[in-house]
C-alpha positions in Angstrom: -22.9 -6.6 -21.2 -19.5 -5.3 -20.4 -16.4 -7.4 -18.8 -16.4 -7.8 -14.6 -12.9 -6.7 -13.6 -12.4 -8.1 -10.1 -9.1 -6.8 -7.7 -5.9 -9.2 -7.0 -7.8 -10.8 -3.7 -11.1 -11.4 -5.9 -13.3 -9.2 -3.2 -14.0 -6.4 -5.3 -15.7 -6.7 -8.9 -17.3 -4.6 -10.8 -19.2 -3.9 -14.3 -17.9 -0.8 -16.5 -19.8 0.5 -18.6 -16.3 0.5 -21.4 -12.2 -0.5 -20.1 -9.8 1.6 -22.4 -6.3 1.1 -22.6 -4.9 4.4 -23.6 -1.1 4.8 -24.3 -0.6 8.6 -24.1 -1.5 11.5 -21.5 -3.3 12.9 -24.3 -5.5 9.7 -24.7 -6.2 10.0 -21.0 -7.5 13.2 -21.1 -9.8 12.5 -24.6 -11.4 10.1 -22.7 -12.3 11.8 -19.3 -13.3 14.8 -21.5 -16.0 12.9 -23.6 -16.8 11.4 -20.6 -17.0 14.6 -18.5 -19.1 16.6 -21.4 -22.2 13.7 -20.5 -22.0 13.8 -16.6 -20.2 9.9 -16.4 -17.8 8.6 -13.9 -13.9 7.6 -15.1 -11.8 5.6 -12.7 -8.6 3.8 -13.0 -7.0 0.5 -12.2 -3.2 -0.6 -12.1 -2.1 -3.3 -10.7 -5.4 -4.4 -8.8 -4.0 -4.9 -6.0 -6.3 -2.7 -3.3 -8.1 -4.7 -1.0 -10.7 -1.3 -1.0 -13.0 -0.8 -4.1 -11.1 2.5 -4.5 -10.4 1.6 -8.3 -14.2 0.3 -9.3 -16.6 2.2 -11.3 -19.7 1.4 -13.9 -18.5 3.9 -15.4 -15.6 4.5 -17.9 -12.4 2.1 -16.1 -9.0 3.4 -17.5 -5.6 0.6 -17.1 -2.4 2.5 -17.9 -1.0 -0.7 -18.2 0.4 0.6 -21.8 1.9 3.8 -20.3 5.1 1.9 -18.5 7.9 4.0 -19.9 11.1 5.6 -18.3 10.5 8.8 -20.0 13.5 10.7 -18.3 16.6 10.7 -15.8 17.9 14.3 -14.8 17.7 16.8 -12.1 20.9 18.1 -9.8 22.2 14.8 -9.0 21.1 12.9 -12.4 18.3 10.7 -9.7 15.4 12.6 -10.7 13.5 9.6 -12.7 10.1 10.4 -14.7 7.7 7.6 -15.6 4.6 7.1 -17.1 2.3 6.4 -14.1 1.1 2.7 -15.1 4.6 1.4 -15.1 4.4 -1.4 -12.1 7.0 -1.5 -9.0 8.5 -4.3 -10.2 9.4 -3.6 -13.9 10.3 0.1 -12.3 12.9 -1.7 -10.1 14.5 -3.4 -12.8 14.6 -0.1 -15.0 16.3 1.5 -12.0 18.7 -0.9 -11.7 19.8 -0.6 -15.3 20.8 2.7 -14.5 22.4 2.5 -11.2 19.7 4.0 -9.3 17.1 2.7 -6.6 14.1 3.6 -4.5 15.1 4.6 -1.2 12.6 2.0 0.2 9.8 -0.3 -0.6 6.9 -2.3 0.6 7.0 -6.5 0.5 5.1 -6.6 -2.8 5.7 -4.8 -6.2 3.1 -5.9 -8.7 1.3 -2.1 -7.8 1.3 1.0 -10.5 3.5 3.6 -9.1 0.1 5.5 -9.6 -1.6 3.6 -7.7 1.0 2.9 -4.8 1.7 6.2 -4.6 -2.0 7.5 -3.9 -2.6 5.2 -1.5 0.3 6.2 0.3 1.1 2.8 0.3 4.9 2.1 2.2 7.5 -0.1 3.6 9.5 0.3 7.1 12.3 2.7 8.1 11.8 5.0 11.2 13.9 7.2 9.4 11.8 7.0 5.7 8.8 7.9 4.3 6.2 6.2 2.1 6.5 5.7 -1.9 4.0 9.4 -2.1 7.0 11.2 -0.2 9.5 10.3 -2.6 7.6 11.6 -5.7 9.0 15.4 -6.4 6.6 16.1 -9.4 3.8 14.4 -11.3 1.3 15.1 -14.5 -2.5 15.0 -13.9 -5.4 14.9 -15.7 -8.3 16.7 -14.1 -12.2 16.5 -13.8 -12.6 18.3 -16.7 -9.9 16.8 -19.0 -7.1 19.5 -18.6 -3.8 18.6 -18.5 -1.6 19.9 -15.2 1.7 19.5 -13.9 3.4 20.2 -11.3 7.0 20.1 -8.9 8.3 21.4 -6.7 9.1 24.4 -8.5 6.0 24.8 -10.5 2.9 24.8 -8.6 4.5 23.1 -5.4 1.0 23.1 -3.4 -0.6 20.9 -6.1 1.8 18.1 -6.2 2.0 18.4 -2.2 -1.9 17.5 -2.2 -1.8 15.1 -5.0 0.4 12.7 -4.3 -1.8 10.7 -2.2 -5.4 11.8 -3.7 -7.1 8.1 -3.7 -7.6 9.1 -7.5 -10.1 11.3 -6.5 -8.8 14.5 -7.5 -7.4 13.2 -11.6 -5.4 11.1 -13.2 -1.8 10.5 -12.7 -0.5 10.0 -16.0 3.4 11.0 -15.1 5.4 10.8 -11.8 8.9 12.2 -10.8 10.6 10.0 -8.2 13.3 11.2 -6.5 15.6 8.0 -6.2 19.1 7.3 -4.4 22.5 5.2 -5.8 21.3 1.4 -6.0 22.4 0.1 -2.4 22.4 -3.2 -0.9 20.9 -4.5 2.0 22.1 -7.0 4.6 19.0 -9.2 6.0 19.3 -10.5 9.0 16.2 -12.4 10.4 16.1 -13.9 13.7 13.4 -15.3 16.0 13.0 -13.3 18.9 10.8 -13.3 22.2 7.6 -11.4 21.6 7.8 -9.7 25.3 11.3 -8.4 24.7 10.7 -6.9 21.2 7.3 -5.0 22.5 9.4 -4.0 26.2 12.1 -2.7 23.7 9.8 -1.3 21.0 11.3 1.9 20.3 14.7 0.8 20.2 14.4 -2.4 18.1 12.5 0.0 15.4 15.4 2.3 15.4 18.2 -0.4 15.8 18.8 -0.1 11.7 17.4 1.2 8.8 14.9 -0.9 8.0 12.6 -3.1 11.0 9.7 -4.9 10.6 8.1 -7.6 12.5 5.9 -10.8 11.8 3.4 -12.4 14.8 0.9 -14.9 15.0 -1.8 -14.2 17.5 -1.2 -16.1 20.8 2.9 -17.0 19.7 5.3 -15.9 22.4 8.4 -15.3 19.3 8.1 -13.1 16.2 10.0 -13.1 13.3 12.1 -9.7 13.4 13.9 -9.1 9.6 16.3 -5.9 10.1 17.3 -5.1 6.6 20.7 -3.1 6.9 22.6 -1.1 4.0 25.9 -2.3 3.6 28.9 -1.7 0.9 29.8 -5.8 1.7 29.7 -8.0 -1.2 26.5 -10.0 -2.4 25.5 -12.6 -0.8 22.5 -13.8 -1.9 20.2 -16.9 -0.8 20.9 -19.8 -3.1 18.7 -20.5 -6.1 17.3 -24.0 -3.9 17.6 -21.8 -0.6 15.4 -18.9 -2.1 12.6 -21.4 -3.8 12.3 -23.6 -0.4 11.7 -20.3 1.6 9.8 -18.0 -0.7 8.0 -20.2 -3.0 7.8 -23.4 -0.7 7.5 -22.2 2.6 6.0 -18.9 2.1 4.0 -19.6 -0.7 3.1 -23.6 -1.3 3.3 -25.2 2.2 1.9 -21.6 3.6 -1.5 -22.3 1.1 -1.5 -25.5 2.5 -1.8 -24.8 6.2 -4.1 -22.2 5.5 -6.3 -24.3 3.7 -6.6 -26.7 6.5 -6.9 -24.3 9.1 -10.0 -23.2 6.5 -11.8 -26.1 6.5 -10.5 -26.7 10.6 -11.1 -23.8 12.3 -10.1 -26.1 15.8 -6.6 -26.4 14.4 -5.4 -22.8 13.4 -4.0 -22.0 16.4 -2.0 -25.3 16.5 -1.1 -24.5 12.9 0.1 -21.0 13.5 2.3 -22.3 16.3 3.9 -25.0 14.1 4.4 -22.4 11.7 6.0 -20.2 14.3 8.1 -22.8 15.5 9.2 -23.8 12.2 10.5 -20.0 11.0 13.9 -20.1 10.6 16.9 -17.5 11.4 18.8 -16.3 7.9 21.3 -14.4 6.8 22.1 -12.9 3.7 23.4 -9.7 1.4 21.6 -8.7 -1.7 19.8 -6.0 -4.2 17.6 -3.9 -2.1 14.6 -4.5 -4.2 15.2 -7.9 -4.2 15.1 -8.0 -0.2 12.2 -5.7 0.5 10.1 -7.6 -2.1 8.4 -11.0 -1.6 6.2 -13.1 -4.1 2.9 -13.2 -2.8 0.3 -16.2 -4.5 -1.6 -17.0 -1.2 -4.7 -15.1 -1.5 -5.8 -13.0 1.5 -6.9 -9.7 3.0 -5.9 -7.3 4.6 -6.7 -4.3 7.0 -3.7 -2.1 7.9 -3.4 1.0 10.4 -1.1 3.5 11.2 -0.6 4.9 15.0 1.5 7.0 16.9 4.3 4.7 17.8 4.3 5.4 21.1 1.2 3.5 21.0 1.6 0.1 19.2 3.0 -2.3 22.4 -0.6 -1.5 23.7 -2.6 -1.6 20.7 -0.8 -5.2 20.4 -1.1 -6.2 24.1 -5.3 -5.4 23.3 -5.2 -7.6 20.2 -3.4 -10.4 21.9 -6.3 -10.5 24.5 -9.3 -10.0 21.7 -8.4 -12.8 19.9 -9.2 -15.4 22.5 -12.7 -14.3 21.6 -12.9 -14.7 18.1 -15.3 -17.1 16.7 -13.0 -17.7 13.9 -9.1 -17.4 14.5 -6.3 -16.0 12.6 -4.5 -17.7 10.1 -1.9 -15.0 9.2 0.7 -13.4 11.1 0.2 -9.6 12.1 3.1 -7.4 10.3 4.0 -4.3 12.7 6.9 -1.6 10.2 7.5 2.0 11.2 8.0 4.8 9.3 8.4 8.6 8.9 6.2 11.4 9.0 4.9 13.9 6.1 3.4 17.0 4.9 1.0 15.3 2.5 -2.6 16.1 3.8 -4.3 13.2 2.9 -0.9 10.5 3.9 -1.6 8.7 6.7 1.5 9.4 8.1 0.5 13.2 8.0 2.6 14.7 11.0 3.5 12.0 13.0 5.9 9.2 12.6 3.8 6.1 12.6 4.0 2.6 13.7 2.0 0.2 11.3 -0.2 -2.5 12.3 -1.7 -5.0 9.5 -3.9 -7.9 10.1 -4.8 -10.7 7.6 -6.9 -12.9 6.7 -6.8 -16.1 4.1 -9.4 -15.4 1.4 -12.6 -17.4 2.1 -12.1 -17.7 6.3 -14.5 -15.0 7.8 -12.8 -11.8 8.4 -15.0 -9.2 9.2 -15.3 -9.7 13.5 -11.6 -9.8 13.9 -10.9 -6.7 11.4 -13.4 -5.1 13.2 -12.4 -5.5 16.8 -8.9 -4.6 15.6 -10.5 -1.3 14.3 -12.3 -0.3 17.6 -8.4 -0.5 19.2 -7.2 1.3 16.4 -9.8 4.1 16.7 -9.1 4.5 20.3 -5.4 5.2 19.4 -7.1 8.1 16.3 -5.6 5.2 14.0 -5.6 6.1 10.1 -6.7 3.4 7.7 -4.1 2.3 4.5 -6.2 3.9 1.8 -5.5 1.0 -0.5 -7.1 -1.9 2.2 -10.0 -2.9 3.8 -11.7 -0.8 6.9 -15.0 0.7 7.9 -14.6 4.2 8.8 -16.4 6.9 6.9 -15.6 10.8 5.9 -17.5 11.5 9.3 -15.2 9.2 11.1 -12.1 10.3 9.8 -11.9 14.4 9.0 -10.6 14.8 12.4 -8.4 12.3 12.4 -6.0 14.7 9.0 -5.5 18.0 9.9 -5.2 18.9 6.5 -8.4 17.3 5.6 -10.1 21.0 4.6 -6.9 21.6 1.9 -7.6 18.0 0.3 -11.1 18.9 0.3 -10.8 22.4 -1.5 -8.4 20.8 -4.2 -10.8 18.3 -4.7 -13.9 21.3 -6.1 -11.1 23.1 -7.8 -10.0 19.9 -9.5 -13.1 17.6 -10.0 -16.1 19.7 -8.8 -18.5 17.6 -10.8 -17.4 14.3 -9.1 -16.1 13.0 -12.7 -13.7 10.7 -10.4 -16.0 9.7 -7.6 -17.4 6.0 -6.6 -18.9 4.5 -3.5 -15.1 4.5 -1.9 -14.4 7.6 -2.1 -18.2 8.8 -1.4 -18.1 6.7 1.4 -14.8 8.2 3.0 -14.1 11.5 1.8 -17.8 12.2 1.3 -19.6 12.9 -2.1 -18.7 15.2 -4.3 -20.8 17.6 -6.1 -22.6 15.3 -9.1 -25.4 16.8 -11.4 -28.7 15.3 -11.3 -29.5 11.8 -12.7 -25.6 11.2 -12.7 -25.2 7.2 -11.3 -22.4 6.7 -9.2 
């Protein structure tokens, strides 16, 4: 019987029917061949950290884990980094670093593949930057069959515009180009603010810097704003003490705690999330960029996140504020609302709009599915697009009107996997199945 692999938040497992750990493109593409010739399924995991069973399979289960190299620094400015794709956000950071580079931006965790951030379009805030997929300015693939392509921007420019957010669904990323920027510092300012004020003043506080986000409980009348600004200033880092009371303690130890309670006490959660609320404190500090956009993470939980026009998020708000009330089981995270540009890449959810990002939580083991769900009827009524890489319930039917691209991810899907060598019941279920010869499992 082969080894369950289970996700970061533990609700996704599956059985494959082998896990290989190859450590060259080459060894990739060995694999999905033999696999291809006999009609079975090859997916691939990296950092488990999708709250979506995009990455599970009986079949043949790939990590890259063992292809984490910086494999070259060049183009016109010397910022033009390749990597192998399993390399994760984190050790990429400090890589970067080494070399006097950085990402332009980031989301709040980096224990992800670049692989596997990148085609899920996963992102951070900026009104004035895109997600981690926009930033990538060439990649390597390994197709359905087990051919090796690559592509820039230079060299077949209309696959790497499809490809960088394929869901895995159209190969294997085994190399990615990231177009990266002079390491920069940011200046984090985090203040509690009035909850009616922020949402009156939407558009404005998103644009007030370069990088906004917000935090709110469900019923709170504050939020926790954090503008993160760049800045030539010296560093000014939280204390050693400062950062393990905020980050490990209070985000991370005390946070478990609460939520734990509120677990076993349904009654109390809103009193809970309004002691937390109340007990979020104003800071001030310069340091690394990395090192401010990303937070350790060891409360389990999960998560539903969707991306609107952001004309419309004060209203899709205002509706959750009221559907909670209902709930037969509350809350016990705070909502995270981040902004960011739009793109050209069909299957991004930010496809051709700017979009304002809405993401609910839950802690693992309180029920989950009524309040995602109710969030996802406002969001639909707003043509919301689902994070590829977290939890929703929409379907290929549901959402090919929502991408107006959805025909050109579609076609480079049969050109690229027309046997459906990389399909499972995620991507069955939401960009619909793909041709599979008879008697093939998925």
């Amino acid at each position: 019987m082969g080894v369950t692999t289970r996700n970061w938040a533990g609700n996704q497992r599956c059985v494959p029917t082998a896990v290989h750990e190859p450590t060259s493109t080459d060894g990739v593409a060995a694999i999905v061949r033999t696999a291809a010739q006999v009609g079975q399924r090859v997916k691939v995991i990296g950092g488990a950290h999708s709250f979506t069973d995009v990455a599970m399979t009986d079949g043949h289960l790939l990590s890259l884990d063992a292809m984490d190299r910086v494999i070259a620094v060049g183009g016109p400015d010397g910022r033009d980094v390749t990597v192998q794709a399993g390399i994760r956000l984190f050790e990429l950071n400090e890589q970067l670093a080494r070399r006097g580079l950085a990402m332009p931006n980031l989301g709040d965790i980096d224990r992800q593949s670049i692989a596997g951030a990148m085609s899920t379009a996963t992102h951070g805030t900026g009104a004035g930057l895109g997600n981690i997929a926009s930033m990538v300015v060439g990649l390597e693939l390994v197709t359905g069959d087990g051919t090796i392509r690559r592509s820039d921007e230079s060299n077949d420019p209309d696959l790497l515009r499809v490809a960088r957010v394929g869901l895995g669904a159209l190969g294997i990323v085994t190399e990615v180009t990231l177009r990266c920027v002079p390491a920069f510092k940011l200046h984090a300012v985090e203040t509690i603010e009035p909850l009616a004020k922020v949402l009156a003043d939407f558009d404005q506080v998103m644009h007030s810097t370069d990088h906004v986000e917000f935090y709110w409980f469900p019923g709170a009348r504050r939020v926790q704003v954090k503008r993160n600004t760049r800045t030539d200033a010296p560093l000014a880092a939280q204390s050693r003490v400062g950062y393990i009371r905020d980050k490990w303690i209070g985000e991370n130890l005390a946070f478990g705690t609460v939520c734990r309670v509120g677990r076993r006490f349904p009654s109390a959660a809103p009193k809970i999330a309004k002691l937390i609320t109340s007990a979020a404190s104003e800071r001030d500090f310069v340091d690394r960029s990395d090192k401010i956009f990303c937070s350790p993470r060891r409360v389990r939980f999960l998560e539903m996140e969707y991306g609107v026009p952001l004309p419309a998020v004060p209203e899709a708000l205002d509706r959750i504020a009221s559907m909670v009330k209902s709930l037969p089981f509350p809350p016990m995270f705070p909502i995270e609302v981040r902004v960011s540009q739009g793109d050209d890449i069909p299957l991004s959810t930010a496809n051709g709009r700017a979009s304002g990002w809405i993401a609910v939580h839950q802690y693992i083991g309180a029920p989950y599915e009524a309040y995602f769900q109710a969030v996802e009827q406002i969001m639909n009524d707003h043509v919301g697009r689902p994070h590829w890489g977290k939890l929703h319930f929409q379907t290929a039917a549901t959402l090919a009107d929502r991408y107006p691209e959805w025909h050109v991810f579609q076609s480079a899907r049969a050109d690229l996997d027309p046997t459906g060598t990389f399909a499972n019941a995620y991507t069955d279920r939401v960009l619909g199945p793909a041709h599979v010869p008879s008697g093939v499992s998925s």
